[in-house]
C-alpha positions, 0 to 999 in steps of 0.5 A, a space after each residue: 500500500 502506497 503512503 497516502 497524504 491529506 489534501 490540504 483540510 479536506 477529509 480525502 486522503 491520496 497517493 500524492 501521485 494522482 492521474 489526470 485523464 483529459 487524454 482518457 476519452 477527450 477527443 476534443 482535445 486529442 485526435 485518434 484516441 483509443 478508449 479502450 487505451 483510456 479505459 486501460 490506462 485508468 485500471 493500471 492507475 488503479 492496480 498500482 496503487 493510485 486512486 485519485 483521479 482528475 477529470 472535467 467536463 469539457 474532457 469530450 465533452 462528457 465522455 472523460 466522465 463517463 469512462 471513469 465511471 464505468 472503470 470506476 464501477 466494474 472495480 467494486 471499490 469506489 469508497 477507495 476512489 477519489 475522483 475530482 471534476 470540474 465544470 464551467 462551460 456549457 454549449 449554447 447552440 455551437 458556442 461554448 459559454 462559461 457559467 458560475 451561476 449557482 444554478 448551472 453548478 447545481 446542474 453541472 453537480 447532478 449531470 457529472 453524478 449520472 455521468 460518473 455512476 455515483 451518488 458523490 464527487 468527492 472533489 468538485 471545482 468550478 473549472 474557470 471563471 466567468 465575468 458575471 457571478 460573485 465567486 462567493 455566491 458560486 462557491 457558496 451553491 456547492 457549501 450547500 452541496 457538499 451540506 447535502 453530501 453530493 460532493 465532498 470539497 470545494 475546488 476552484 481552477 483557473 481563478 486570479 488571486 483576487 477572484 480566489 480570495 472572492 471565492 473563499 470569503 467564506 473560508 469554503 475553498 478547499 483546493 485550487 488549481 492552477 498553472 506552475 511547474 519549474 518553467 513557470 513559478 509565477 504562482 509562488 508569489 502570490 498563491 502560495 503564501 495565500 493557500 498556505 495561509 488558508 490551508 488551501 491545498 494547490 494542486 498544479 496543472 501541467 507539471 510537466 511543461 507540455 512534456 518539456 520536463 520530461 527530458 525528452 527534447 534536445 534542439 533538434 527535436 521534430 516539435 508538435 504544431 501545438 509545442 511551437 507555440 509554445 513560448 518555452 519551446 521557443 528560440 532562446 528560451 528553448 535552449 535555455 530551458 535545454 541547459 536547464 534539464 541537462 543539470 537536472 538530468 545529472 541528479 537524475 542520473 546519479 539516483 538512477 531515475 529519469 528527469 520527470 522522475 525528479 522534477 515530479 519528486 521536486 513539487 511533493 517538496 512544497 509546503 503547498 502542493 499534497 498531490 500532484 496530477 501528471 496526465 498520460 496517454 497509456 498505461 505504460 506512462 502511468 507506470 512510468 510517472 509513479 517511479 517519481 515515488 521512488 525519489 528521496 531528494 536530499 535538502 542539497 538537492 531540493 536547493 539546487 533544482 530550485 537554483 538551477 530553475 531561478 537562475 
């Protein structure tokens, strides 16, 4: 059994290596993907010890949602699950609107349930903000559901620091997530000190720079059309961020594990991240990512990944 950690002041307890599964049944935002492969790559999760898993809404759309809960039910073991959502976004005719209204959420709470096959969500954000509804007022419909037992903790995602305070006037924010990996730690200025402050549990989103971070680019690396515009993947930022991973790797290599392995090791090191949810397209790559619990970084080692990343 894989040590499991507390998320922030929530009553769920995980691996601290969790799953996200936008590639499991989001054919909206990959072409060609096998659902079978999904379903596979979520009951190796599963098998090898990792039970929490982060889905939305808008993976598919709906269809993310609706694998997971039929893996979900064919395991027997949901009480040993923890399953995140988020919704925001909603069709209106072809367009895709953003909702926080406390109606929509309502709505958004009761459809992900059937999708998921559950009578609970144990992690329910709202996925992004909209530019109408007090964040207070949208987080304080699901304090009325997490009353009724339909979901268990509160998330926010994509919010701004003012919008998140907005959300927790309360004191009801459970989990927020957004944007932060060793490329990109604008989040430490300002949302670090407010989510340990309010015991708000961070979780990070693209941990692994679009794979940059796995170590598996060098400068002659055929990029995707998606990756070439990103700006870490670009020009002299490009090899910058290079020469920075090949410090990393020499860590790597002297514990006998792989750059991804490090860096996913590095985040379970903050005061403020409990889990962390790299995404994988197969079950070889979640087998792959729950190596990263094998890392014991030493406190030298802590302090020069974070050198190696501010310089």
């Amino acid at each position: 059994m894989l040590k499991q950690t507390r998320i922030g002041k929530t009553d769920l307890f995980v691996n601290p290596l969790g799953l996200g599964t936008n590639a499991v049944g989001g054919h909206n935002l990959f072409p060609n993907l096998d659902e079978e492969v999904g379903r596979e790559l979520i009951r190796t999760g599963l098998a090898n010890g990792i039970n929490f898993l982060d889905t939305a809404f808008i993976y598919g759309p709906s269809r993310s949602e609706e694998l997971i809960g039929e893996v979900v039910k064919e395991t027997g073991n949901r009480s040993e699950i923890v399953i995140a959502t988020k919704a925001a976004y909603k069709f209106v005719g072809k367009e895709v609107v953003v909702d926080n209204s406390p109606a929509f959420l309502k709505q958004a709470v009761e459809e992900g349930l059937k999708r998921l096959q559950t009578d609970y969500i144990d992690l329910f954000y709202i996925h992004f903000p909209d530019q109408d509804t007090p964040k207070d007022e949208a987080v304080g419909a699901l304090k009325q559901l997490k009353d009724e037992g339909k979901i268990r903790a509160i998330g926010v995602s994509n919010f701004s620091i003012d919008q998140l305070k907005e959300a927790n006037k309360d004191g009801y924010v459970d989990v927020f997530q957004g944007a932060y990996n060793l490329l990109n730690r604008e989040a430490e200025k300002e949302f670090f000190p407010y989510t340990i402050e309010h015991d708000i549990s961070f979780v990070p989103f693209y941990p692994l720079a679009s794979g940059l971070l796995t170590g598996k680019y060098d400068k002659y690396s055929e990029l995707s059309e998606k990756n070439r515009k990103r700006p870490q993947f670009q020009g002299d930022m490009f090899e910058r961020n290079l020469e920075k991973i090949e410090e990393v790797r020499k860590i790597a290599i002297a514990k006998g594990a792989e750059v991804s392995h490090v860096v996913l090791a590095w985040y379970l090191t903050r005061d403020s991240i409990d889990v962390i949810i790299p995404g994988a397209k197969n079950a070889e790559q979640v087998r792959h990512n729950l190596k990263a619990l094998e890392v014991k970084l030493t406190e030298e080692e802590i302090q020069e990944i974070d050198r190696i990343f501010l310089s």
